[in-house]
C-alpha positions as CSV (number, residue, x, y, z in Angstrom):
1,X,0.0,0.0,0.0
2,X,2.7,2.3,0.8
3,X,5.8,0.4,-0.9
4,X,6.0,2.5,-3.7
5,X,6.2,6.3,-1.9
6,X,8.5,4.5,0.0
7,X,11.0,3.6,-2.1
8,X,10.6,7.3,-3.8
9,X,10.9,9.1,-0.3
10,X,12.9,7.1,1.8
11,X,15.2,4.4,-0.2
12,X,18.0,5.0,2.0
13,X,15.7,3.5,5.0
14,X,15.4,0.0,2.9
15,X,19.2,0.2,2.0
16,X,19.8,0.4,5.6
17,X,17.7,-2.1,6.6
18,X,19.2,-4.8,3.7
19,X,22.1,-4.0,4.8
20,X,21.5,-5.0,8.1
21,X,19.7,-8.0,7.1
22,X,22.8,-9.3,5.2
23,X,24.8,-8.5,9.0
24,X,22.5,-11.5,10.2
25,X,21.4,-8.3,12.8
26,X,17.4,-8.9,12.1
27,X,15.2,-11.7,11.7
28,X,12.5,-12.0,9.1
29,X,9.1,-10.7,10.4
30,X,10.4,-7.3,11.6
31,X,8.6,-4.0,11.5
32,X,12.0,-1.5,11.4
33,X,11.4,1.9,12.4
34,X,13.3,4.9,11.2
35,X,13.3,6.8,14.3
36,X,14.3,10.3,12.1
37,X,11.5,10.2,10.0
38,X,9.2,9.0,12.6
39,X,10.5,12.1,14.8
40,X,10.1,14.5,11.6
41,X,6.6,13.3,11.3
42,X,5.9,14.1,14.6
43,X,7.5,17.3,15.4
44,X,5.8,18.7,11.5
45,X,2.3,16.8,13.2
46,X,3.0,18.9,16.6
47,X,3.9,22.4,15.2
48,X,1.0,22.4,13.0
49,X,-1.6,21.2,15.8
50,X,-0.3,24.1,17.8
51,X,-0.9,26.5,15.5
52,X,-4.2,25.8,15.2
53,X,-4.4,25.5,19.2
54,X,-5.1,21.6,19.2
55,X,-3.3,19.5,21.9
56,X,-1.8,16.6,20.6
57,X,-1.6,12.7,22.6
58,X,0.2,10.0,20.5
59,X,-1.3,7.0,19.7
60,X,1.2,4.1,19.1
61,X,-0.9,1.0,19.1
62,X,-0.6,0.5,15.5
63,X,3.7,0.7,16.1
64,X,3.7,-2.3,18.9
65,X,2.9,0.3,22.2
66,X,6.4,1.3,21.9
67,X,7.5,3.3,25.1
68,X,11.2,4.4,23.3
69,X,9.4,6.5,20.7
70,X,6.7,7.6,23.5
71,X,9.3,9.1,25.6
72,X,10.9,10.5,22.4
73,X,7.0,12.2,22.3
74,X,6.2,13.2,25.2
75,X,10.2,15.3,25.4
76,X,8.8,16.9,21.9
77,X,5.6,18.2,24.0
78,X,2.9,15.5,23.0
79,X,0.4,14.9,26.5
80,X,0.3,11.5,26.6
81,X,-0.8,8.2,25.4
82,X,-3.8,7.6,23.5
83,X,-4.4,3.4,25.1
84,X,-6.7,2.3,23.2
85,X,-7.4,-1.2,25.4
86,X,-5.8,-1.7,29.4
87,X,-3.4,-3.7,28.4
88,X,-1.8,-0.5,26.4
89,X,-2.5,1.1,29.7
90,X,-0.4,-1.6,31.6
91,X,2.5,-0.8,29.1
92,X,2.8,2.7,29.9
93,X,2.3,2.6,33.9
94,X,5.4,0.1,33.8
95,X,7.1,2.5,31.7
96,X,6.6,5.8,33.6
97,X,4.5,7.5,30.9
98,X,1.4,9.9,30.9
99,X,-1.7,8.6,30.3
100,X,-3.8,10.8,28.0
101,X,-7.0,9.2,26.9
102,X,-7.9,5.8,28.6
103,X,-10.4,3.5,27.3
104,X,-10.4,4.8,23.4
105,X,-12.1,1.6,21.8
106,X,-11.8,-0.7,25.2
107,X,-13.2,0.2,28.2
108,X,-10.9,0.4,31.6
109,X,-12.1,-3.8,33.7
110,X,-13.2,-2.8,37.2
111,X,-9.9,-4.4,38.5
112,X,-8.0,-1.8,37.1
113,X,-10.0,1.3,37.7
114,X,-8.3,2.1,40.9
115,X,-5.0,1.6,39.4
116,X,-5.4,3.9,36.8
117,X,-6.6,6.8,38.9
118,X,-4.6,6.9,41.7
119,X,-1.9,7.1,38.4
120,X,-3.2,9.8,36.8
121,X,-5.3,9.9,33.4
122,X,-6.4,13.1,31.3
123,X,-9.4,11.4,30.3
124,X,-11.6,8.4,30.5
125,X,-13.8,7.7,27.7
126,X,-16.9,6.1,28.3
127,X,-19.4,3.7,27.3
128,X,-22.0,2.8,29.8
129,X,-23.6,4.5,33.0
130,X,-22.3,1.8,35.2
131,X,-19.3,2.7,34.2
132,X,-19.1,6.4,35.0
133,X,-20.8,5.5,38.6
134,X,-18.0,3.3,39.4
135,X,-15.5,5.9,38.4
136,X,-16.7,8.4,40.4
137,X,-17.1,5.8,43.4
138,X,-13.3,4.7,43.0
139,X,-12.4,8.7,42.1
140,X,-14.2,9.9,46.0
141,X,-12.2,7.3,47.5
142,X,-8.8,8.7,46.7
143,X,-9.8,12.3,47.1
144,X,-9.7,12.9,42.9
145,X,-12.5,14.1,40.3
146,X,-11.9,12.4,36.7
147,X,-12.5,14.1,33.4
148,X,-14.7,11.7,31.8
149,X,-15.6,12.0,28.2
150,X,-18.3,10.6,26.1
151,X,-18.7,8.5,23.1
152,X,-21.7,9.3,20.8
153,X,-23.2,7.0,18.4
154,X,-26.5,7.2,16.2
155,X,-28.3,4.9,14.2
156,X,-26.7,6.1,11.6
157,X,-23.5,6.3,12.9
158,X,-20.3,4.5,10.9
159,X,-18.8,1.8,13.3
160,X,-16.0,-0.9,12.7
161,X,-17.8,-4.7,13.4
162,X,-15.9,-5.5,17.1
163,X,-16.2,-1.4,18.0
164,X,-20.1,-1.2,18.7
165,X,-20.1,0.9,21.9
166,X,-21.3,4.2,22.7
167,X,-24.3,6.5,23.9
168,X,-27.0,8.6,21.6
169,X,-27.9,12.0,21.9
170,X,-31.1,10.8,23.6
171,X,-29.4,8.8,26.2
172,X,-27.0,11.0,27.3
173,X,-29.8,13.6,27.8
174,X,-31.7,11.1,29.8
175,X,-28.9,10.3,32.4
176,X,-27.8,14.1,32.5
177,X,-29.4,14.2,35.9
178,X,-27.6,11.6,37.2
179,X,-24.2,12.4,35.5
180,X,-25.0,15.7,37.9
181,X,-25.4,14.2,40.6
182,X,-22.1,12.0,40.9
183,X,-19.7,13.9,42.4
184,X,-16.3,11.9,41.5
185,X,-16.5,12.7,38.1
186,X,-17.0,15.5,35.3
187,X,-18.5,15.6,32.1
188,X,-15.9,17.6,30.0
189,X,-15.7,15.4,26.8
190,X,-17.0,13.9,23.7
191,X,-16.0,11.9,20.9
192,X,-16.5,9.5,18.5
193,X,-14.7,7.2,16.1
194,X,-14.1,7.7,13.1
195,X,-15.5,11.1,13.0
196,X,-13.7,11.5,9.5
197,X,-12.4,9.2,6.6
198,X,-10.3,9.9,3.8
199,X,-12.1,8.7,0.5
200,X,-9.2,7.2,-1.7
201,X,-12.3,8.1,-4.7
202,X,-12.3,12.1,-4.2
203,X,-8.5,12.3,-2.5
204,X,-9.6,13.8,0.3
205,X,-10.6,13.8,4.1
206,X,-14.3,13.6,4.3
207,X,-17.2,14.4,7.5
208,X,-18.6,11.7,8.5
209,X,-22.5,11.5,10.3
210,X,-20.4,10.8,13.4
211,X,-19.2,13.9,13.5
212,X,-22.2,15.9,12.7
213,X,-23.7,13.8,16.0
214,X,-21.2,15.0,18.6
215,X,-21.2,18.5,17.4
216,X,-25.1,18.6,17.6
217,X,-25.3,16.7,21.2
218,X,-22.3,19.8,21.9
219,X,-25.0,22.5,21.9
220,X,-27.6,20.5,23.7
221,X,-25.1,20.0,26.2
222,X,-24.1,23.8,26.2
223,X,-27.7,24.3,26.7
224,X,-28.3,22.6,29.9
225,X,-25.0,24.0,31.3
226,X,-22.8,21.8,30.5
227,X,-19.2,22.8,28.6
228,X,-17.3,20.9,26.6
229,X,-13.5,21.7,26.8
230,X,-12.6,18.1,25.6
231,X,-13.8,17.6,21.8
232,X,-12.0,15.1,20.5
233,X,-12.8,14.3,16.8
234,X,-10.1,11.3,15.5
235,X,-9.4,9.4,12.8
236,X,-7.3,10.2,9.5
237,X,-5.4,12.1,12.5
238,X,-2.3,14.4,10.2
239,X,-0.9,17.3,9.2
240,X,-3.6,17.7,6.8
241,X,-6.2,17.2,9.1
242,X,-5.2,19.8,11.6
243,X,-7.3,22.5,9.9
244,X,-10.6,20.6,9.3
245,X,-10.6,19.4,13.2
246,X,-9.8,23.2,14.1
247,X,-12.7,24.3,11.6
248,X,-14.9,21.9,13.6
249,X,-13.8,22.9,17.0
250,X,-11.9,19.9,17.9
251,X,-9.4,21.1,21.0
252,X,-7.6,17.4,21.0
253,X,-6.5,14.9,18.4
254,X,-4.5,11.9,17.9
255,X,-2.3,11.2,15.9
256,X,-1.4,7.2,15.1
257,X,-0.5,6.0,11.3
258,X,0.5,9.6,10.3
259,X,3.8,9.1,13.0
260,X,5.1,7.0,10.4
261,X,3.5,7.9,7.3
262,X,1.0,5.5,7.0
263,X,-2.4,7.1,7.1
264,X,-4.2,6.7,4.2
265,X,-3.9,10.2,2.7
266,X,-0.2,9.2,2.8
267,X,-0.2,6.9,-0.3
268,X,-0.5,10.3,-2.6
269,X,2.1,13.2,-2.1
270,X,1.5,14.3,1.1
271,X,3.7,15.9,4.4
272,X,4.7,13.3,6.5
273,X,7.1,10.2,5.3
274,X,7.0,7.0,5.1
275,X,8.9,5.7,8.6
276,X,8.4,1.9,9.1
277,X,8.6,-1.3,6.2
278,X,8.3,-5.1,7.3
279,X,11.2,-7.3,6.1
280,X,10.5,-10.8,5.8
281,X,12.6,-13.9,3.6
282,X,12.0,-16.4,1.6
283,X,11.5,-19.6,3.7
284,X,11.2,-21.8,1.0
285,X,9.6,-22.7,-2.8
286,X,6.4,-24.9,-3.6
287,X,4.5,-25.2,-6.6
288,X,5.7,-22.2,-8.7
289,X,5.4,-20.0,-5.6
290,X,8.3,-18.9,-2.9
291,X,7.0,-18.1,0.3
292,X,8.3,-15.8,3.1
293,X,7.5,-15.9,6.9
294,X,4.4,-14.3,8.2
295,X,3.5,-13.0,11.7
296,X,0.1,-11.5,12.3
297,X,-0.9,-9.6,8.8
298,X,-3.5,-7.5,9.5
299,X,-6.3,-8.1,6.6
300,X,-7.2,-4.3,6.1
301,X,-3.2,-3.7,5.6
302,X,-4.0,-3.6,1.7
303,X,-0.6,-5.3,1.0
304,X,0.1,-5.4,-2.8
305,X,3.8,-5.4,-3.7
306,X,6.7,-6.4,-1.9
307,X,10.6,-5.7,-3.2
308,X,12.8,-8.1,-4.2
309,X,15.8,-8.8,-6.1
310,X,15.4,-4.7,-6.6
311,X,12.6,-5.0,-8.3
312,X,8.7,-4.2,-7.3
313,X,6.6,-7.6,-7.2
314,X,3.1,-8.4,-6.6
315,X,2.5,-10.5,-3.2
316,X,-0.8,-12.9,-3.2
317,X,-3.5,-11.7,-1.6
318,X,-4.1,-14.1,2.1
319,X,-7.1,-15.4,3.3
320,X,-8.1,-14.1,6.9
321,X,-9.5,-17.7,7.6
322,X,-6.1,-18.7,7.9
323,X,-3.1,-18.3,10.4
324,X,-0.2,-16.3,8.6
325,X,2.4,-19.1,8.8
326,X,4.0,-17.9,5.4
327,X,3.1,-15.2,2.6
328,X,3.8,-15.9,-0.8
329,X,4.4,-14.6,-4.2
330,X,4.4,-16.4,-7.2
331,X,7.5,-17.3,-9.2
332,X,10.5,-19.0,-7.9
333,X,13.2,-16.5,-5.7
334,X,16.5,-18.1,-4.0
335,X,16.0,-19.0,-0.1
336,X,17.1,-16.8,2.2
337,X,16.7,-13.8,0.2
338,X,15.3,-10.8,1.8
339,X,12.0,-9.2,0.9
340,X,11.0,-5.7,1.9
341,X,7.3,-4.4,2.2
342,X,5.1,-1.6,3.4
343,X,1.7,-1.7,4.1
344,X,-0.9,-0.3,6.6
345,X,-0.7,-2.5,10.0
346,X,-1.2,-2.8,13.3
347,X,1.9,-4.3,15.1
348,X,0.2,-4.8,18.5
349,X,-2.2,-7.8,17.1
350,X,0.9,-9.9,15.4
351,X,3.8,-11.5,16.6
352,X,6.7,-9.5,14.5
353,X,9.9,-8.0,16.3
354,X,9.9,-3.7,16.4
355,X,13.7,-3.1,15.6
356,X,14.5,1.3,15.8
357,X,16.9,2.2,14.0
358,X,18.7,6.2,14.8
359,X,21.0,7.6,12.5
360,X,19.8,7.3,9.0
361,X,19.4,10.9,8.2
362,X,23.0,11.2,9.4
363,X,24.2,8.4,7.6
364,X,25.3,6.9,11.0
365,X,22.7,4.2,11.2
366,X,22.2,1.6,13.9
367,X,20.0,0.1,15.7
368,X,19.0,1.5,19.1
369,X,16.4,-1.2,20.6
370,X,14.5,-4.8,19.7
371,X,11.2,-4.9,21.0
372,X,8.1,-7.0,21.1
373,X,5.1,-5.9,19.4
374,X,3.1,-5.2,22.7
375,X,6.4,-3.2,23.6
376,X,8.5,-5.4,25.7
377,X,12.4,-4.6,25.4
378,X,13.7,-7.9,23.9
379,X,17.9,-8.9,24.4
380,X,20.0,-8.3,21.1
């Protein structure tokens, strides 16, 4: 999906990464990151955010949870972590890092609740009544008030299959009252997901009825004295997006893919570069075919092309009925030769190796950390 901007912004990052391939220094099924382009996406994400007065939190799900490139973050400004389930929450306690927005797609178990507050999070986003009461129970018992912030969906709503969760306008005008009356927690914030979605038809970043939903349920909330300072409005989360959220009133957003390029307005020219590939090798050869280890492909990844042999090559499309033992491309290529691709992903659901690499900018390249894709520090 993103192989071909790749090679045309950033060949230096796949000579790099070859080259330390052939120095036996990374196994096949590797996500490499170039930590200078992924920090030059970032800083161009953060300057342009704060000159449209948006705060910025980092989501890194989609780059295994990594807490070397959060650090690197939050030193450039960026409030916190965006953990989109508790187990990214886990990750960044161990690690010492700010907690922005908890509970983004998976809610906070009532185990951990506790936990998390006496830590300190920005924000909770929330789902269910229940939910908020038990906050605010746990929040009185250490003294604190949470921010809590709500997610709004309508019949109409867009929604990923495995993401159904939220409150309508309806509901959350019904339980107002009692939202009033709990004393542990406060009402400053509402979202939704995705609020906007790039249309790879028209080229552009596009409103969706999401959107339209929490800026409606804003005013009714205005209205019954109620202020929104939190209005967080994600998705398709870049450089380019900065101005439409700001048009909109969004005060927060999140960047993810864009870090490293990988958003989908970056397969056309576009601000940010392309900072991670996935380099695999070919295992072995069977009927015509050569096939190179797998590890967790994520099916909406797109991935077309691979490189090989310096040439661009189409890769077979994989059933998601299957486990990813191997991927394959047709035609016969030597075992043990290195294959290079770059396609949308999310690290944290496979079982690849993270390997940063510093220094390519500089032509000083090497490799500053081996992780596992839910962020663990693996031994070299």
């Amino acid at each position: 999906m993103f192989l071909k901007r790749l090679l045309e912004t950033n060949k230096n990052f796949v000579d790099v990464t070859l080259n330390l391939y052939h120095k036996d220094l990374i196994l096949p099924d590797s996500y490499c990151i170039d930590v200078d382009a992924f920090l030059y996406n970032a800083k161009l994400i953060f300057s342009e955010a704060q000159s449209k007065n948006i705060k910025l939190y980092y989501m890194l799900k989609q780059i295994g949870r990594n807490p070397y490139l959060a650090k690197k973050l939050e030193e450039l400004g960026y409030l916190g972590a965006v953990c989109v389930d508790f187990k990214e929450v886990e990750i960044m306690m161990e690690n010492g890092l700010k907690l922005g927005n908890v509970g983004h797609l998976v809610q906070i178990p009532k185990s951990m609740i506790e936990k998390v507050i006496k830590y300190g999070a920005d924000i909770f986003t929330v789902y269910s009544l229940e939910m908020i009461e038990k906050i605010s129970e746990i929040a009185l018992k250490n003294n604190k008030i949470q921010n809590i912030m709500l997610r709004i969906l309508e019949n109409d709503s867009n929604i990923y299959p495995g993401q159904e969760a939220g409150f309508s306008k309806d509901e959350v005008i019904k339980i107002l009252p009692r939202l009033k009356e709990l004393k542990g927690i406060k009402l400053t914030g509402l979202t939704s997901f995705p609020c906007f979605l790039y249309s790879y038809d028209t080229e552009t970043i596009e409103e969706t009825n999401n959107l339209k939903s929490v800026l409606e349920l804003k005013e009714i909330l205005l209205e019954n004295g109620v202020e929104i300072t939190h209005l967080n409005l994600p998705s398709v989360t870049c450089f380019e997006n900065m101005e439409i959220i700001n048009k909109y009133g969004g005060t927060h957003a999140e960047p993810g893919h864009a870090l490293t390029g990988t958003a989908p307005i970056n397969t056309r020219e576009s601000k940010e570069k392309q900072a991670y590939l996935y380099v695999s090798e070919i295992s072995h050869k069977f009927k015509d075919k050569s096939y190179f280890y797998g590890g967790g492909y994520y099916p909406r990844g797109n991935m077309k092309y691979g490189y090989i042999d310096n040439k661009i090559v189409e890769v077979n499309k994989f059933s998601s009925d299957n486990i990813d033992y191997y991927l394959s491309l047709d035609n016969e290529y030597n075992v043990f030769k290195p294959i290079i691709l770059c396609f949308r992903t999310q690290i944290f659901v496979t079982r690849s190796d993270v390997i940063l690499i510093e220094g390519i900018s500089s032509n000083n390249p090497k490799i500053v950390g081996r992780y596992s894709s839910h962020g663990l520090e693996r031994g070299n």
